[in-house]
PLY file of the C-alpha trace (Angstrom):
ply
format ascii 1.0
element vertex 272
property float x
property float y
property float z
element edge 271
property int vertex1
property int vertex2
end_header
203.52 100.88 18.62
205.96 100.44 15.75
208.59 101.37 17.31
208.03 99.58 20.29
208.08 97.10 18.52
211.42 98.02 16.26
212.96 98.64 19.95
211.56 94.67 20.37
213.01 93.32 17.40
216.39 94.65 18.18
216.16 93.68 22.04
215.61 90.00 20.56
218.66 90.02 17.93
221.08 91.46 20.71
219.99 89.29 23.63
220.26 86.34 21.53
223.82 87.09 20.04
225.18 87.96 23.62
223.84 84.28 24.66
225.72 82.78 21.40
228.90 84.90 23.01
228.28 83.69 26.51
228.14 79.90 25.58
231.19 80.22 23.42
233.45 82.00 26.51
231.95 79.21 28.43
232.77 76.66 25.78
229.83 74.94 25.93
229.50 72.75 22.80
227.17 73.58 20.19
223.53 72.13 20.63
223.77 69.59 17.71
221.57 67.05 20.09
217.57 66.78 20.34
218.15 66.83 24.68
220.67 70.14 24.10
218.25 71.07 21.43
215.12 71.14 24.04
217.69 72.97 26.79
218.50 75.81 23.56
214.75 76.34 23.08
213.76 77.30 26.74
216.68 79.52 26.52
215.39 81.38 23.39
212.00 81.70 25.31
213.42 83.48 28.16
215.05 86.09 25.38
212.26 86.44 23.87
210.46 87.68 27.31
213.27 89.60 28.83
213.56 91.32 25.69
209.78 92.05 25.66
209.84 93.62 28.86
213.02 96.02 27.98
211.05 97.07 24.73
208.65 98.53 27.03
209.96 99.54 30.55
212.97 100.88 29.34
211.40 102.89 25.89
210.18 106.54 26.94
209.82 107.22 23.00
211.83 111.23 24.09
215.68 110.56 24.02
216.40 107.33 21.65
219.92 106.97 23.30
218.61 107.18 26.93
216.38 104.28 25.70
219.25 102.21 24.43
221.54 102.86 26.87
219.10 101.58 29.58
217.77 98.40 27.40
221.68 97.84 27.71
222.04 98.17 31.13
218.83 96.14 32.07
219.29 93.93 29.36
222.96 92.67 30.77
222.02 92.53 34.11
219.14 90.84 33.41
221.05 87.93 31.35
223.95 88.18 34.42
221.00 87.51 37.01
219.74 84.51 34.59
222.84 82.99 33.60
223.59 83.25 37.48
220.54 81.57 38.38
220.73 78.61 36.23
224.02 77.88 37.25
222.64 77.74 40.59
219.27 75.84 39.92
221.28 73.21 37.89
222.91 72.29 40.75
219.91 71.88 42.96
218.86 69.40 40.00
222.11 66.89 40.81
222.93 64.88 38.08
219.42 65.80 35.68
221.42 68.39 33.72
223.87 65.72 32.53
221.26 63.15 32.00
219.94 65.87 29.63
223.09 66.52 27.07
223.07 62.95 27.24
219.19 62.84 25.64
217.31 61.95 28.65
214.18 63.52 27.56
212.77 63.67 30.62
215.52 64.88 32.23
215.93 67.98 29.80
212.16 68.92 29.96
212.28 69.22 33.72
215.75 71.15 32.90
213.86 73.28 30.08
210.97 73.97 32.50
213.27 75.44 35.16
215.54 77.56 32.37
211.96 78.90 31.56
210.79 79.72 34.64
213.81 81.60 35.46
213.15 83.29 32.46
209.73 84.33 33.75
211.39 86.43 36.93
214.05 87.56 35.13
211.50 89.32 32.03
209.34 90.08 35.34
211.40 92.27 37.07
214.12 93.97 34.77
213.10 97.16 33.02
212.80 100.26 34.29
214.64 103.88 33.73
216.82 104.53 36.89
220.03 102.87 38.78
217.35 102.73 42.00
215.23 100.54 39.86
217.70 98.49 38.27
218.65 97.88 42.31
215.59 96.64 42.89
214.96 94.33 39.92
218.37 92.53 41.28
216.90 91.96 44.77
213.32 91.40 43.93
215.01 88.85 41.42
216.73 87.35 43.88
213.79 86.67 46.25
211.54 85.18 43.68
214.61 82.77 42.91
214.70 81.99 46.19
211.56 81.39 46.59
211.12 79.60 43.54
214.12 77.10 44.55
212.24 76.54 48.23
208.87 75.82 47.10
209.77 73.43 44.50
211.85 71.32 47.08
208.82 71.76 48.96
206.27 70.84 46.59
208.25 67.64 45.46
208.49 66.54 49.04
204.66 66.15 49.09
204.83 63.01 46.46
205.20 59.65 47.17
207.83 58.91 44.64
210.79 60.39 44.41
211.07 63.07 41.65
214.48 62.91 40.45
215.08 59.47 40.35
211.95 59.06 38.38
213.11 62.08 35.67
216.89 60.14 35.78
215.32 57.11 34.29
213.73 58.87 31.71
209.71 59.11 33.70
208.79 61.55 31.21
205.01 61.65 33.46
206.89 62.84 36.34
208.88 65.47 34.22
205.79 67.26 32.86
204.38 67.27 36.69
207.48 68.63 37.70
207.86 71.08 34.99
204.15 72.16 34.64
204.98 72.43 38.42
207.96 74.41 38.02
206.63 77.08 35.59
203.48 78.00 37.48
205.20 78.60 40.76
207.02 81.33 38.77
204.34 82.75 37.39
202.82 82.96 41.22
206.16 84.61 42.15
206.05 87.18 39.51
202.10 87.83 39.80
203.47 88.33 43.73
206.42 90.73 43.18
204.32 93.43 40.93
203.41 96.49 42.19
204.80 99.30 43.14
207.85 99.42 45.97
206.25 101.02 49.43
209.23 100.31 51.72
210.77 96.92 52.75
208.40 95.80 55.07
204.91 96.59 53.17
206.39 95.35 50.17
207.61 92.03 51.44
204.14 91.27 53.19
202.37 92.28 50.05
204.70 89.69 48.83
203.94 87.59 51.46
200.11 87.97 50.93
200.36 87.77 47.25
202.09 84.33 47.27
200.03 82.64 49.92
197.05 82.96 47.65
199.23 81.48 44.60
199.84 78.38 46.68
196.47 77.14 46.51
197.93 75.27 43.53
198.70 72.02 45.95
194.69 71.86 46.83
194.55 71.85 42.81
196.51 69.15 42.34
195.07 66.44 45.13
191.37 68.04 45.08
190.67 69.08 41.07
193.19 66.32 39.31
192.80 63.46 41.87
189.20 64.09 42.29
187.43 65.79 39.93
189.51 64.82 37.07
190.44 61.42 37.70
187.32 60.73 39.58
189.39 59.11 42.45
189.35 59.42 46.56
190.83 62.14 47.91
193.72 61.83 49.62
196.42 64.89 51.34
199.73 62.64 50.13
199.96 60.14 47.36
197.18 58.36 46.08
196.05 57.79 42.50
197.13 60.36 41.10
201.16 59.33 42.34
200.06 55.81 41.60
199.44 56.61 37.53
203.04 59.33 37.21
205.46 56.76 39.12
204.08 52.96 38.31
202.37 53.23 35.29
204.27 56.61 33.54
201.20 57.88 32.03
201.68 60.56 29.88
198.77 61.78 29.97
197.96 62.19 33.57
201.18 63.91 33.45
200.43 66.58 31.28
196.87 66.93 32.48
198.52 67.86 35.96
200.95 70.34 34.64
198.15 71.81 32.62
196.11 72.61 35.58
198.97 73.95 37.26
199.23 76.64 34.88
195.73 77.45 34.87
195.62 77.48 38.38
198.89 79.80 38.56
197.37 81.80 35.43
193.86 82.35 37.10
195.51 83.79 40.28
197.28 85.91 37.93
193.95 87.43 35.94
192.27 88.06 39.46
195.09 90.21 40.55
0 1
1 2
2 3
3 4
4 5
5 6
6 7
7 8
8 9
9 10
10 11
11 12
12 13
13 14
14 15
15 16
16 17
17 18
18 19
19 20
20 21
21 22
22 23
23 24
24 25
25 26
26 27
27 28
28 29
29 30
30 31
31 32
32 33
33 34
34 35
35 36
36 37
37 38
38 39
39 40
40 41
41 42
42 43
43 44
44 45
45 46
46 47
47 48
48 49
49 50
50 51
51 52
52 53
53 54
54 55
55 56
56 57
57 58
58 59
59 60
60 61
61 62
62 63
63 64
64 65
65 66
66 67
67 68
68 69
69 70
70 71
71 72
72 73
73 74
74 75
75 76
76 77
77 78
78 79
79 80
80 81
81 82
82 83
83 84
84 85
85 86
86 87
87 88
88 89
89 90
90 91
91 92
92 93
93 94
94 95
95 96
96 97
97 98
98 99
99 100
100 101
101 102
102 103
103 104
104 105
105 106
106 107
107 108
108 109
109 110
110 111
111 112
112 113
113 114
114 115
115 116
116 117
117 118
118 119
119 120
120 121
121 122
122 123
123 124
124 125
125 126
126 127
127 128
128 129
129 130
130 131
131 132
132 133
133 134
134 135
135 136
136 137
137 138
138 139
139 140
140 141
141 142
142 143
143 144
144 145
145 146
146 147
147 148
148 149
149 150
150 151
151 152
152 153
153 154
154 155
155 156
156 157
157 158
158 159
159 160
160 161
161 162
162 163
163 164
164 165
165 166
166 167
167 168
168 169
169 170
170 171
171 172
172 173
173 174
174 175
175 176
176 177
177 178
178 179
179 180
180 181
181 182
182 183
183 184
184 185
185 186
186 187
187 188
188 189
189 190
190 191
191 192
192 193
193 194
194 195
195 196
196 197
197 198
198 199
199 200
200 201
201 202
202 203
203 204
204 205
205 206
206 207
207 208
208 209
209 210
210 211
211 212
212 213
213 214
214 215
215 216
216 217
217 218
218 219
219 220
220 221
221 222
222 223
223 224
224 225
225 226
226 227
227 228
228 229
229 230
230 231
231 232
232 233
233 234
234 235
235 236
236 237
237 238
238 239
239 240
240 241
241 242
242 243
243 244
244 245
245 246
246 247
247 248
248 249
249 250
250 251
251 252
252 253
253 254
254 255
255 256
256 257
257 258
258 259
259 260
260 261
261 262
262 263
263 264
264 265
265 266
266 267
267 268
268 269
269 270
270 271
């Protein structure tokens, strides 16, 4: 256990000085403001869990520099395959990740959400102790990004307001909904990838399987928070629940609905 956790500590330290090195080669200016601040923070999260999961999928506790040498391998592919994946879900965001170095707070939580749920499949997948498994963390990684990318396009197409223009003029309502949104599809995605590999086909309709039953986080949303919660008429698209993130901006329907989306996606998880 101690040296598990040792093995941790050092995971932590390295993955967050080869971030510091990435952003300087990239010349991205250092996060002096609170909206770069919030974007820094979800990156430190996803360290913390990628280094987590080399700690203990890449640690036999027999041959100390076997177990270094493949924290190092996983560990840089695994940052590769996240810094790789933001670049790519930033620009499915448009013009949010500006908005966000510019202190729209609503436009870096929905940014922060996404860096974190990136950080969830990328902690989910990469460990392991062979070049076969490091294969397949990259291409189960790149499935659950895919999939994480569709089904939030998805999702967001089944408001009545329009997401992004809402989170550009600083909606910070609509930002927790999207980013309580955002974090529990990727938990569903990585609750759907575990298990062990039984071919390409089995795997990807235990896949398929896995994540049908983590998408019962819609009915959540119009059934539990519109109905139940709110005490308001059901409805399939829009309704009160649109009504009080869009007109009114409250807060607090907004981070009552990205609340139950995480315990929706984190109940699906503990039945699995």
């Amino acid at each position: 256990m101690l040296e598990t956790f040792g093995f941790g500590i050092g995971a932590v330290l390295a993955l967050l000085l080869l971030d510091l090195v990435v952003r300087r080669l990239a010349r991205r200016p250092d996060e002096q403001s609170p909206g770069r601040r919030i974007l820094q923070a979800a990156r430190v999260f996803g360290m913390f869990l990628l280094a987590g999961t080399l700690a203990t999928a890449c640690h036999a506790g027999v041959d100390t520099v076997a177990d270094i040498a493949w924290m190092g391998m996983f560990g840089l592919t695994g940052l590769l395959a996240f810094e790789l994946a933001l670049g790519l879900g930033q620009r499915t965001l448009g013009d949010l990740p500006e908005a966000a170095r510019r202190d729209n707070f609503a436009a870096a939580t929905a940014l922060a959400a996404h860096t974190i749920a990136i950080g969830i499949l990328v902690a989910n997948v990469f460990g392991g102790r062979s070049f076969p498994e490091l294969w397949l963390a990259c291409a189960s990684f790149a499935i659950g990004q895919l999939t994480l990318l569709v089904l939030v396009w998805l999702f967001r197409r089944l408001t009545s307001y329009d997401d992004h223009a809402e989170m550009q003029d600083g909606n910070m309502a609509a930002a927790l909904s999207h980013g309580g949104l955002t974090i529990a599809l990727a938990l569903v995605i990585a609750n759907a990838t575990d298990g062990p590999y039984q071919g390409v086909v089995p795997s990807l309709q235990a896949y398929a399987i896995a994540l049908g039953e983590g998408l019962l986080v819609y009915p959540v949303r119009q059934i539990v928070v519109q109905c139940l919660l709110l005490r308001q008429k059901l409805s399939l698209f829009g309704g009160e629940l649109d009504r009080a993130i869009a007109e009114r901006r409250d807060l607090g329907t907004g981070a009552l609905e990205a609340a139950t989306y995480l315990a929706a996606a984190l109940f699906v998880r503990s039945l699995a």
